[in-house]
VOBA-1610 file (N, C-alpha, C; in pm, whole numbers, padded with zeros to 5 digits, always signed):
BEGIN
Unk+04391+06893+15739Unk+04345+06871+15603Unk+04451+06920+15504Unk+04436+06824+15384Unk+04573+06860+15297Unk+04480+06969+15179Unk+04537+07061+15092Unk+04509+07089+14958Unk+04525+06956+14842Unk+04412+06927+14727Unk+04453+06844+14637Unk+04556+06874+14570Unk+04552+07002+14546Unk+04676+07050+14496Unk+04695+07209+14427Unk+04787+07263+14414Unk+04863+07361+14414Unk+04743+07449+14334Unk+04669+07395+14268Unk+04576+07510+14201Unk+04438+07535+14285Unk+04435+07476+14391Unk+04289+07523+14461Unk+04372+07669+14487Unk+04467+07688+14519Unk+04562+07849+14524Unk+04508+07937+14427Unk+04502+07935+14309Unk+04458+07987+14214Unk+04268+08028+14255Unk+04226+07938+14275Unk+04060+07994+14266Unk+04092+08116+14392Unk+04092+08044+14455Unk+04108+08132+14648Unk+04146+08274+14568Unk+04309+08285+14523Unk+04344+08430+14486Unk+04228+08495+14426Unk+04223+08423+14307Unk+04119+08478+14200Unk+03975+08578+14236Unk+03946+08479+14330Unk+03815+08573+14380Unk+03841+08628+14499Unk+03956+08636+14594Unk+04005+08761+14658Unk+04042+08903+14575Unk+04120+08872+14439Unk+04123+08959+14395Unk+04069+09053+14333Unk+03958+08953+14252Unk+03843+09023+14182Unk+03664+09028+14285Unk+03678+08955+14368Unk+03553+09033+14478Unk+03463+08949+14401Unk+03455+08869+14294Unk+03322+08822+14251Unk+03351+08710+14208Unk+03284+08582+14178Unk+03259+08453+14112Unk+03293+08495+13995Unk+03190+08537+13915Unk+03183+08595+13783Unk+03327+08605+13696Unk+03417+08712+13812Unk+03526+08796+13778Unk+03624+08740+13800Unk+03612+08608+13874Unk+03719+08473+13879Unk+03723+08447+13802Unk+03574+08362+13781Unk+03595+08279+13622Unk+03650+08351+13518Unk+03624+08457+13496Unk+03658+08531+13388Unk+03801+08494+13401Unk+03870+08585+13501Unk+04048+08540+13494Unk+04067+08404+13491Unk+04039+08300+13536Unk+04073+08173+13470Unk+04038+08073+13385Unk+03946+08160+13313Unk+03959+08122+13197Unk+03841+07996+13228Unk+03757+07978+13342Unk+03665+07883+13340Unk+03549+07944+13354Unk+03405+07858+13371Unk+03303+07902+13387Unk+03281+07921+13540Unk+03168+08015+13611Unk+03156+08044+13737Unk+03108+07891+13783Unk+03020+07765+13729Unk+03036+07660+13856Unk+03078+07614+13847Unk+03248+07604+13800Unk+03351+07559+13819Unk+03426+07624+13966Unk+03439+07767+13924Unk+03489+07835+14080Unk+03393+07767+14178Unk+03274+07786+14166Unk+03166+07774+14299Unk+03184+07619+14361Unk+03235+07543+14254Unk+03255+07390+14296Unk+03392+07358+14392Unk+03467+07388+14301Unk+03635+07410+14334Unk+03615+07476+14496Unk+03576+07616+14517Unk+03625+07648+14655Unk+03478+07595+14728Unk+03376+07519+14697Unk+03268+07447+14830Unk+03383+07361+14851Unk+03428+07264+14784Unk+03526+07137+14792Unk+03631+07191+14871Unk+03677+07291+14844Unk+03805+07325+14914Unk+03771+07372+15112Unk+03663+07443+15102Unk+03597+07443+15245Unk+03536+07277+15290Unk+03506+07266+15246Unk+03465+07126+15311Unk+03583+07026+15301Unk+03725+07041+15238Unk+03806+06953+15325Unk+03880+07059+15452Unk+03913+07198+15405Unk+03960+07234+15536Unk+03848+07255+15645Unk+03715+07239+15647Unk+03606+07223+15738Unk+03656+07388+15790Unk+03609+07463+15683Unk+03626+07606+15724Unk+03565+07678+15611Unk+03496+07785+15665Unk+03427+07872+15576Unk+03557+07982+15530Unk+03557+08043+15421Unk+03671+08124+15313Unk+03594+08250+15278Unk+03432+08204+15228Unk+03406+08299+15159Unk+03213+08352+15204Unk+03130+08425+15187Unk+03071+08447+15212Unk+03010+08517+15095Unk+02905+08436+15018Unk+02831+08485+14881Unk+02722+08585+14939Unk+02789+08736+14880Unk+02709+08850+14887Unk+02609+08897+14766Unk+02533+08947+14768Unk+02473+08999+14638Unk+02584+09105+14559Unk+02587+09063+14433Unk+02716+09114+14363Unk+02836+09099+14368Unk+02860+09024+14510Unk+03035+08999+14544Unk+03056+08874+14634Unk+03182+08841+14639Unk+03189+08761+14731Unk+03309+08858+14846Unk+03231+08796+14964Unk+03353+08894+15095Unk+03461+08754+15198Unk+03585+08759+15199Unk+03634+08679+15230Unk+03610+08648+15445Unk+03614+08556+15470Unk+03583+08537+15631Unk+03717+08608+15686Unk+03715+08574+15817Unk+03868+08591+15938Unk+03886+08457+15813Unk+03867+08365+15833Unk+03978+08247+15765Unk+04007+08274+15615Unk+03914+08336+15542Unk+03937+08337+15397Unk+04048+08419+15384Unk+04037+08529+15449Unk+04177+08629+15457Unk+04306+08585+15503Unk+04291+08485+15591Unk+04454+08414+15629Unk+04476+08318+15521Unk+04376+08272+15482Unk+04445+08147+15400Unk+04479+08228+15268Unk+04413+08346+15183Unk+04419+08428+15075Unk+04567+08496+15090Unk+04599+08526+15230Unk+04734+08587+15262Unk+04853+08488+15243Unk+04808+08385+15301Unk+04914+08254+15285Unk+04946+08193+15158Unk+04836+08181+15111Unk+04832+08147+14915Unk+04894+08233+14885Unk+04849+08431+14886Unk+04984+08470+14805Unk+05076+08471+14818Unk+05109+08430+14919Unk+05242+08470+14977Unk+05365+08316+14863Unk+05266+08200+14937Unk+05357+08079+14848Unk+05355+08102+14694Unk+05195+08160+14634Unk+05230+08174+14501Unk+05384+08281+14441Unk+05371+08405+14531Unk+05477+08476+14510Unk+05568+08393+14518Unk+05610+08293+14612Unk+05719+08243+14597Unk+05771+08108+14505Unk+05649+08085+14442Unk+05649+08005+14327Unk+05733+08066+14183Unk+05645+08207+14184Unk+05695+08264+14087Unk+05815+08333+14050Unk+05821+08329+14200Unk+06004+08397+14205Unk+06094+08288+14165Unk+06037+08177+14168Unk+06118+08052+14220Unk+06151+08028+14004Unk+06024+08063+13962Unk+06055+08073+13815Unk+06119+08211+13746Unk+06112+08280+13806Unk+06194+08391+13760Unk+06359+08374+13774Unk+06377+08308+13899Unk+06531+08282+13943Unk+06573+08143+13841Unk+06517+08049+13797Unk+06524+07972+13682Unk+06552+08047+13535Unk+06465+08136+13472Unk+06480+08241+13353Unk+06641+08296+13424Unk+06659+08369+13517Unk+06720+08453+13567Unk+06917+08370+13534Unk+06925+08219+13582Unk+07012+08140+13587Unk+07026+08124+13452Unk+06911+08075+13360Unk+06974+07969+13237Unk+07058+08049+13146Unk+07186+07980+13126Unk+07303+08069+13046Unk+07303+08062+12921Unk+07200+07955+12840Unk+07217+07925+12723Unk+07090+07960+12665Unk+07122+08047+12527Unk+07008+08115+12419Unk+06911+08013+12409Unk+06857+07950+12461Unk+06762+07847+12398Unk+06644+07839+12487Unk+06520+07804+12424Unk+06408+07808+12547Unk+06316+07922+12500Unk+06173+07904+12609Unk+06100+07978+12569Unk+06097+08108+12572Unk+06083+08176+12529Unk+06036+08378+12559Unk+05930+08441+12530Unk+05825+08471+12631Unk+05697+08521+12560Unk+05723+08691+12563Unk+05663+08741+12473Unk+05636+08816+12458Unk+05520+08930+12468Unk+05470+09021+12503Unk+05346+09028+12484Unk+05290+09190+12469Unk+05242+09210+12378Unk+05240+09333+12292Unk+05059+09332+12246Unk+04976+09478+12201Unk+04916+09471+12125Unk+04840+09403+12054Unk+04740+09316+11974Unk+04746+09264+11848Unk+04736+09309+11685Unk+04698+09440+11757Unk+04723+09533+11601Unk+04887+09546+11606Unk+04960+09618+11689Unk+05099+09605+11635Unk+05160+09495+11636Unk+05140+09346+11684Unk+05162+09260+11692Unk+05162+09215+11504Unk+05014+09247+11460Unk+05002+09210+11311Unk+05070+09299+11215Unk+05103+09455+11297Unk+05165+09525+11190Unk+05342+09476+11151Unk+05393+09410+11263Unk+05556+09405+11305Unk+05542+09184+11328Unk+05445+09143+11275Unk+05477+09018+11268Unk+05604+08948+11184Unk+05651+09058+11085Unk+05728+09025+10980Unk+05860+08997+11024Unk+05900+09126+11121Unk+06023+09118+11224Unk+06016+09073+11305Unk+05922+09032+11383Unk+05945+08902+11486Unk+05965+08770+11421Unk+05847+08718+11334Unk+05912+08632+11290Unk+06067+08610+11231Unk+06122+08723+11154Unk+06232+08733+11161Unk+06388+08680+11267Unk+06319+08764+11385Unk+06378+08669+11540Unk+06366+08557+11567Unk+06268+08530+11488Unk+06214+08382+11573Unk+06359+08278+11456Unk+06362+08346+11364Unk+06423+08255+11249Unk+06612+08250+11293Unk+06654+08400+11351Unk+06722+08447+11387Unk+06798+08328+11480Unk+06728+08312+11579Unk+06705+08231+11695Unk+06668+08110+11660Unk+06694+08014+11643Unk+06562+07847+11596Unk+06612+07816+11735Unk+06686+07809+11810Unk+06719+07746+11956Unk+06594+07790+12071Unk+06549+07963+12014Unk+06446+08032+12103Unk+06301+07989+12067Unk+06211+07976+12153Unk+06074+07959+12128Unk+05990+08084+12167Unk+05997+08150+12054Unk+05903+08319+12039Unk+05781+08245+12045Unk+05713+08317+12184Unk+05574+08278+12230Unk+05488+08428+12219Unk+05446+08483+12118Unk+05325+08593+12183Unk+05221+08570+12231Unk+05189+08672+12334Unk+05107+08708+12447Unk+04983+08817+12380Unk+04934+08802+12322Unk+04849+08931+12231Unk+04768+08968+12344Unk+04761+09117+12364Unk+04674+09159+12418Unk+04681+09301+12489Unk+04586+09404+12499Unk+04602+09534+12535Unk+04578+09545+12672Unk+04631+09442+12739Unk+04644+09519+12902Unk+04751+09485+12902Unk+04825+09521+13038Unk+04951+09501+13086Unk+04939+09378+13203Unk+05010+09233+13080Unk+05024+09121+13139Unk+05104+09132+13253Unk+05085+09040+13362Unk+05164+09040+13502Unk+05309+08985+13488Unk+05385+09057+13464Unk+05538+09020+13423Unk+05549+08972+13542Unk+05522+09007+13700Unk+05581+08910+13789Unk+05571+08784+13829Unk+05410+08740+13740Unk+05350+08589+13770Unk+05474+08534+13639Unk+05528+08591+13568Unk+05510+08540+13437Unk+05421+08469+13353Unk+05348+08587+13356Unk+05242+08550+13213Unk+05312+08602+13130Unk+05435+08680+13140Unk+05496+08687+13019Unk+05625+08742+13037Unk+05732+08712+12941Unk+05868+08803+13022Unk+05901+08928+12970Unk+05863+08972+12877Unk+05914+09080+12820Unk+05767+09169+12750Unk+05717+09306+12767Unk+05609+09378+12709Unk+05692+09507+12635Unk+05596+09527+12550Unk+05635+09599+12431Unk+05501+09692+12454Unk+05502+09829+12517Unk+05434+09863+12551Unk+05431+10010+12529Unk+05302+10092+12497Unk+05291+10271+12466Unk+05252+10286+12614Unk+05318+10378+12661Unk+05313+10480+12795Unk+05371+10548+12834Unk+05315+10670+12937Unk+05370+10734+12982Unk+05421+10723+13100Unk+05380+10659+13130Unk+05445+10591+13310Unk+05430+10455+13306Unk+05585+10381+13294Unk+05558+10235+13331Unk+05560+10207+13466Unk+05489+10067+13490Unk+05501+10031+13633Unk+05660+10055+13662Unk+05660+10083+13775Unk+05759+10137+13872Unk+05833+09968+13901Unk+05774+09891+13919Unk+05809+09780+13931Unk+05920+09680+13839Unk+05923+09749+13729Unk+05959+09687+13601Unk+06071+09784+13539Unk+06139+09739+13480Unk+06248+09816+13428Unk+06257+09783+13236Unk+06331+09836+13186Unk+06363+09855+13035Unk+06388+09976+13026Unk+06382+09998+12867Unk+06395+10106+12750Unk+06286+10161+12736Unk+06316+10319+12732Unk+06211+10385+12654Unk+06233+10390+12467Unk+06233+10329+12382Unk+06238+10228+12262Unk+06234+10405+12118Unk+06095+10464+12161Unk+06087+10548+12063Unk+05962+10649+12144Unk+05969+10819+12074Unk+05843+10849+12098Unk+05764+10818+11978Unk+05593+10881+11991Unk+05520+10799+11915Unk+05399+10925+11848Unk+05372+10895+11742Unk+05283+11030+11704Unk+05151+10939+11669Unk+05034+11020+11663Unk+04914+10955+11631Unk+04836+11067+11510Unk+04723+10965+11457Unk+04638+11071+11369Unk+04537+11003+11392Unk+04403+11099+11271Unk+04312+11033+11271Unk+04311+10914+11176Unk+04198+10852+11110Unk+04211+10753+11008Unk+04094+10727+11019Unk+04020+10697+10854Unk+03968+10665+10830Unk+03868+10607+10727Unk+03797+10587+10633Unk+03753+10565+10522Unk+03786+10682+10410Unk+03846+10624+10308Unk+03872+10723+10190Unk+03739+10812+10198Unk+03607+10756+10148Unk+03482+10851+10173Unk+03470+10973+10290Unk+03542+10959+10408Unk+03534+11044+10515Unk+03650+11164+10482Unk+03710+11171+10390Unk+03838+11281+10313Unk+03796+11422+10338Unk+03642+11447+10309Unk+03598+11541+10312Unk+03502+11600+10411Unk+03478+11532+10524Unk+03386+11573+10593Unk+03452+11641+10709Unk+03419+11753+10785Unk+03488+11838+10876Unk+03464+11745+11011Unk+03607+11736+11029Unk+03634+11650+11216Unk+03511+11672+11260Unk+03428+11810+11308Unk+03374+11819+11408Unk+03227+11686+11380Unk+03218+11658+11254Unk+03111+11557+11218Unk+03153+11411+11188Unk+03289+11384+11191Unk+03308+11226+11173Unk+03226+11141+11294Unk+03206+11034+11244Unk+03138+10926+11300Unk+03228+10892+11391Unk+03182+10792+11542Unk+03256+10743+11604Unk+03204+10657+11678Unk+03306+10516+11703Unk+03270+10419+11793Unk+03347+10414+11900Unk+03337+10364+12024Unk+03407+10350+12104Unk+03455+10234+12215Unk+03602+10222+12253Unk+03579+10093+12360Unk+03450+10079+12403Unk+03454+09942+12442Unk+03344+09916+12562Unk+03346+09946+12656Unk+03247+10023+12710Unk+03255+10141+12823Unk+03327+10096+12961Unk+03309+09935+12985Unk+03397+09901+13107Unk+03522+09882+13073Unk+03588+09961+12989Unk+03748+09947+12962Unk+03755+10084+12987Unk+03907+10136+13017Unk+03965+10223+13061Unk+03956+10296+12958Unk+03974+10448+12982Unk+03951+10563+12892Unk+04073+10546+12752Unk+04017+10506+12666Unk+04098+10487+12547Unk+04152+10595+12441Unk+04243+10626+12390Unk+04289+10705+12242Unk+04183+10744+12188Unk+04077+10651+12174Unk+03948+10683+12096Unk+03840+10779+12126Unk+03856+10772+12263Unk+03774+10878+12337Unk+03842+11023+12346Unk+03948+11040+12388Unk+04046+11115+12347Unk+04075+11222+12226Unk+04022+11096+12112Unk+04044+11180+12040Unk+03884+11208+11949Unk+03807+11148+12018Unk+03652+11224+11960Unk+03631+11342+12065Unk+03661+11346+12161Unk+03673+11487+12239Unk+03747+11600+12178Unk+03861+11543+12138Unk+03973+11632+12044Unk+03869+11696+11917Unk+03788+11628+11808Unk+03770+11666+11733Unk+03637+11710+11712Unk+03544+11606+11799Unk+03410+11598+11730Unk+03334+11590+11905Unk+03374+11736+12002Unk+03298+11671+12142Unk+03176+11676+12152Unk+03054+11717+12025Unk+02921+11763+12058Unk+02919+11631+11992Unk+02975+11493+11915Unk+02928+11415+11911Unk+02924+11295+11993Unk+02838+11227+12016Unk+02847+11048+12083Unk+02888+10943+12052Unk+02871+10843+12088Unk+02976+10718+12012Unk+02839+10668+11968Unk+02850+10622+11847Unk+02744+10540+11802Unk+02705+10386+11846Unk+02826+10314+11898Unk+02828+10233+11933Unk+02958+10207+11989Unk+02928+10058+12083Unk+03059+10068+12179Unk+03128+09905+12157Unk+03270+09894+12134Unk+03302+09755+12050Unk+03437+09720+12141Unk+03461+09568+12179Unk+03607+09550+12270Unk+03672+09485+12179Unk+03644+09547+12027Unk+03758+09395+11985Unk+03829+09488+11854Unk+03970+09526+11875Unk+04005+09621+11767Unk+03983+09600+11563Unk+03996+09459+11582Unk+03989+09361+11465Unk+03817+09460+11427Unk+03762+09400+11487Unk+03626+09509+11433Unk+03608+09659+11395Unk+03653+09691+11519Unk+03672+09874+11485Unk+03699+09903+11360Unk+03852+09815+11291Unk+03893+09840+11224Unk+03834+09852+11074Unk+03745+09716+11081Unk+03653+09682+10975Unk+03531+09782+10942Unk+03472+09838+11094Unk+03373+09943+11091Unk+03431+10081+11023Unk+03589+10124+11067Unk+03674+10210+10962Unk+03648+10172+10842Unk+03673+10093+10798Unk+03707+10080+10661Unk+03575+10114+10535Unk+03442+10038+10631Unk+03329+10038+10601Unk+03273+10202+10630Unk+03334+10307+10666Unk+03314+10431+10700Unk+03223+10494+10811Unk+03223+10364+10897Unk+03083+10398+10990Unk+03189+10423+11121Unk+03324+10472+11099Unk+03365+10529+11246Unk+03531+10584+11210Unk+03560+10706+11271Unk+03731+10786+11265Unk+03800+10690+11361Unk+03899+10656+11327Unk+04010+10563+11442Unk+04088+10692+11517Unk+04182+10710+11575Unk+04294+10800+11666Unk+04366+10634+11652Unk+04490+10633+11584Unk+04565+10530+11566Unk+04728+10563+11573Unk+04837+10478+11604Unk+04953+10520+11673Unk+04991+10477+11480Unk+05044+10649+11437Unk+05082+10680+11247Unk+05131+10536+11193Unk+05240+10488+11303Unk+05304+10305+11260Unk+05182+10204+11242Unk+05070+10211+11282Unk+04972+10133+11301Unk+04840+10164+11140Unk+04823+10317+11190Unk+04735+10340+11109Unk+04744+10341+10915Unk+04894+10406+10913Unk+04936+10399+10733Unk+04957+10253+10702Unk+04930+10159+10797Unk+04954+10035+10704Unk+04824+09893+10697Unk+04690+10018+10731Unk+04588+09935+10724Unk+04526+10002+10594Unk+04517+09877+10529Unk+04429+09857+10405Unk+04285+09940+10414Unk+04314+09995+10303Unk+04159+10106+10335Unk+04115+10194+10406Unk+04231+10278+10466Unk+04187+10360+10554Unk+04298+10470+10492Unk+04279+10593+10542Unk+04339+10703+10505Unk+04338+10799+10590Unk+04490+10930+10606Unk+04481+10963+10746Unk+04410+11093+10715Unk+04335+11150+10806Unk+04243+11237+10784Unk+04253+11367+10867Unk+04390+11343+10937Unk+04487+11474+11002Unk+04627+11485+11007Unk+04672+11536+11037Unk+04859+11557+11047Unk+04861+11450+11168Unk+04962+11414+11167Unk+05054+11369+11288Unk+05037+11481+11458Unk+04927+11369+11485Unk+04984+11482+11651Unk+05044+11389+11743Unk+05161+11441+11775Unk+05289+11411+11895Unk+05188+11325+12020Unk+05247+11236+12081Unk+05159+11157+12177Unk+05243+11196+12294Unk+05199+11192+12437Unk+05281+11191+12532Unk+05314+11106+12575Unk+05273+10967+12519Unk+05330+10793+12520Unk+05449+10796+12414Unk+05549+10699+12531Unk+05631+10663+12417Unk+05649+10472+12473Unk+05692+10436+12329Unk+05690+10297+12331Unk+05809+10220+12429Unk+05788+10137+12519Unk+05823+10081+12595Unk+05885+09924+12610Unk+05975+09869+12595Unk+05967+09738+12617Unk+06049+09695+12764Unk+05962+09692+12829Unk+05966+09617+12994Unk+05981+09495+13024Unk+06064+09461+13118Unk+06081+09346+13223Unk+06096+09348+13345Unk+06119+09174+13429Unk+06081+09210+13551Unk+06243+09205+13581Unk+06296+09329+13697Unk+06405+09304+13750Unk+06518+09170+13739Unk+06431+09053+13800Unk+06503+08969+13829Unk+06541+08873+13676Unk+06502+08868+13594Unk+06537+08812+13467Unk+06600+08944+13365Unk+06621+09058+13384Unk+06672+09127+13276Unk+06769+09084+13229Unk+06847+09006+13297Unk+06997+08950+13249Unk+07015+08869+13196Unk+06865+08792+13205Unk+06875+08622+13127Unk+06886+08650+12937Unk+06947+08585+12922Unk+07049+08577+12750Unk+06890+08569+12690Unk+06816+08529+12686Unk+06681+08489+12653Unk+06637+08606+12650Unk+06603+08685+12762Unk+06578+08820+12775Unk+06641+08953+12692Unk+06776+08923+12757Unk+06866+09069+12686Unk+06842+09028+12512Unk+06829+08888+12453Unk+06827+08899+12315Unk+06697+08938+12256Unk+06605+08928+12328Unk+06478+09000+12289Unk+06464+09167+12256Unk+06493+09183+12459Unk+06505+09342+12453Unk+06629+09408+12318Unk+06683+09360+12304Unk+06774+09424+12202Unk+06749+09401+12079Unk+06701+09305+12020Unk+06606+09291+11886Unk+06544+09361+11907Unk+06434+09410+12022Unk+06352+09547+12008Unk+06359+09660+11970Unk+06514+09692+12041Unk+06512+09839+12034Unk+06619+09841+11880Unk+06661+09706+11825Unk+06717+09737+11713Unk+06585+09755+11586Unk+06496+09688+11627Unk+06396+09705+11483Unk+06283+09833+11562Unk+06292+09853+11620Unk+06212+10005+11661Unk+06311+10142+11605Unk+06392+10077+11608Unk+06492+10209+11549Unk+06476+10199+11440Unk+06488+10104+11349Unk+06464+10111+11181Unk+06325+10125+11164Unk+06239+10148+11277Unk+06071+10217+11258Unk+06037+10336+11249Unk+06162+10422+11359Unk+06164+10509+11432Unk+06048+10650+11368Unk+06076+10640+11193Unk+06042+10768+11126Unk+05893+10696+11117Unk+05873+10615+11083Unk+05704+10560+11083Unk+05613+10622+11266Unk+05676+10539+11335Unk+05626+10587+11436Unk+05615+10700+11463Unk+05683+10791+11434Unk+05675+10969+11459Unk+05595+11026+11355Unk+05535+10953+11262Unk+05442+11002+11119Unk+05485+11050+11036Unk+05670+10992+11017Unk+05691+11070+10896Unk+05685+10982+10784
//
């Protein structure tokens, strides 16, 4: 039996990796009876069972695991196969994604676009978003990233260190930390700045509510119904908010990463180096001065 084609690869990974229907669809961006359709079809031409629908999960067979091993293995070598393409092309021109933040994305849109103008041969693609995109699939080539430990996998610059404060509604000027209001990620996201820093100030209080979308938070700041913990470059340049502590030193510093095998591509090195040239003319913002 043949595959229709190169993306039944994609479902198979998807829910090896994430253990659930649900948590497929989610990563590709479709609905769950789309997955559930896609891999029945895909067992019924290889006339082989893959997967086994558990309550809460799916568990892969003896066959789901060889063929899940074999898919990654060709996808890896798909993607290498595009990395060694980025890696070859000698001429400035072509796409480059990027992928950063979307709050600092909106604070530093001015200087990217700048690059982009810099460049008209380059096609500046951002990647918005607060996880750390898979530089090796290329979902993206280059991250602009706060941490203290980058993947080991990935190489760059450490760009700048980074200071944070609080922030928040002019009205909140006067009220003592230990009582500011607070909201927080949505609890199935990883322990955030925000939590961090309502422990820091205010730990006998709770989150009033729990929000995944920073664009909001921000608005709930402004409206005075919550304290931000914001990186000083981020926070002094939102409208309506005000910082409501000194500058405290972060043990993140800003990062812009790539994958090994493209660091050299002209596409690449002109990015990474626009980075670390307009992070340097940031440098005193970011540290809160």
């Amino acid at each position: 039996m043949e595959l229709d084609s190169w993306d039944d690869l994609r479902f198979v990974l998807a829910v090896s990796k994430h253990g659930t229907l649900t948590g497929a669809a989610k990563a590709l961006g479709v609905d769950q009876t789309t997955v559930t359709r896609r891999l029945r079809a895909l067992e019924e031409r290889l006339e082989t069972k893959l997967f086994e629908q558990l309550r809460g999960g799916a568990r892969l067979t003896p066959a789901g695991k060889a063929f899940a091993e074999a898919a990654a293995e060709v996808d890896e070598r798909l993607h290498a196969l595009g990395r060694t393409v980025v890696a070859k092309a000698t001429e400035l021109e072509g796409p480059i994604r990027l992928t950063l933040s979307s709050i600092l994305a909106a604070c530093w849109i001015d200087d990217l676009h700048a690059f982009a103008r810099r460049h008209p041969r380059l096609e500046l693609q951002l990647v918005v978003g607060d996880d750390f995109r898979n530089l090796s699939r290329r979902e993206a080539d280059v991250a602009l990233r706060r941490t203290s430990s980058p993947p080991e996998h990935l190489v760059g610059r450490k760009l700048s260190p980074l200071a944070d404060a609080i922030y928040g509604a002019p009205s909140l000027r006067d009220v003592p930390k230990s009582e500011l209001p607070w909201m927080g990620w949505a609890p199935d996201l990883p322990e955030s700045i925000l939590e961090k820093a309502r422990a820091r100030c205010s730990p006998d209080r709770s989150f009033s509510m729990y929000v995944d979308s920073m664009l909001v938070l921000l608005e709930a700041a402004r409206r005075g119904h919550t304290a931000l913990m914001l990186g000083c470059v981020v926070g002094d340049a939102q409208h309506g908010l005000v910082r409501l502590s000194e500058p405290i030193a972060s043990d993140q510093h800003l990062w812009a990463l790539t994958h090994p095998d493209i660091q050299q591509s002209p596409r690449v090195r002109a990015l990474m180096d626009f980075l670390a040239e307009f992070v340097t003319a940031h440098r005193d913002a970011l540290m809160g001065g």
